[in-house]
N, C-alpha and C positions, 0 to 999 in steps of 0.2 A: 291756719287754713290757707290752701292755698287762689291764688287769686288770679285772673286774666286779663291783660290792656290789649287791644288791638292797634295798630299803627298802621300809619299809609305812610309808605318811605317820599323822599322828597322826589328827586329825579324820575322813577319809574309810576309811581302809585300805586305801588303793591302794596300788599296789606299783611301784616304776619304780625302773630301772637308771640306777648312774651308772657312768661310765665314770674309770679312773685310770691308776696304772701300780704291778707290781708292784716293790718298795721289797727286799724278801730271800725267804728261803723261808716265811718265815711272815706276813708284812705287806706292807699298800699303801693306797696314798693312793688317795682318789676326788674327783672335782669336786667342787665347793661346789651345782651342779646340775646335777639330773637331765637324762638325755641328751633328752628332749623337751623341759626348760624348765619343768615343770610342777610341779617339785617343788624347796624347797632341802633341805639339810644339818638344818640344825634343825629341819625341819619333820617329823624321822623321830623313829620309838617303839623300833624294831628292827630288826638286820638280819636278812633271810631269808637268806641266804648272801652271801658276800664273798671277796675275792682269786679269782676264779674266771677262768680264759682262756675266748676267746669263742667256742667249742665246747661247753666244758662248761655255760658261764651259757646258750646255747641250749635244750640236753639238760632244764636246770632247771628255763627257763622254761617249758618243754613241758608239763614233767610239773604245773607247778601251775596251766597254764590261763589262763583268761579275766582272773584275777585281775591278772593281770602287764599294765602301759601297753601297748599293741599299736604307739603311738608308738617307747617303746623299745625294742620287739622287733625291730620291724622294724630298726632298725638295726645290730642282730645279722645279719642276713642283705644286708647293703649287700655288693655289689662292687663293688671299686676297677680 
């Protein structure tokens, strides 16, 4: 299943999703990059949330706003 971390990069503060896959009930792995491309792994200071399904990482993004890439949000709301 797949899984959602959110990151706040170090320099700017921006925030963008990566995408992974849930690993058990408590862990999961995320790409090495951000689902727009704009971000890597080491370029994070912290996570604002993580292991989240992509319901909930929507619900999230919502509530924290403008702050969150609009890149990756949008891709919370793709249909296949």
């Amino acid at each position: 299943m797949k899984a959602y971390t959110l990151k706040k990069k170090k320099d700017t503060g921006e925030l963008h999703l990566f995408e992974g896959e849930k690993l058990d009930a408590t862990r999961c792995s995320s790409n090495d990059i951000s689902i727009c491309g704009k971000m890597k792994k080491p370029e994070s200071i912290e996570n604002v949330f993580q292991c989240l399904d992509d319901a909930s990482a929507r619900k999230k993004c919502a509530e924290i706003g403008r702050k969150v890439c609009g890149i990756c949000v949008s891709h919370l709301y793709t249909t296949y």
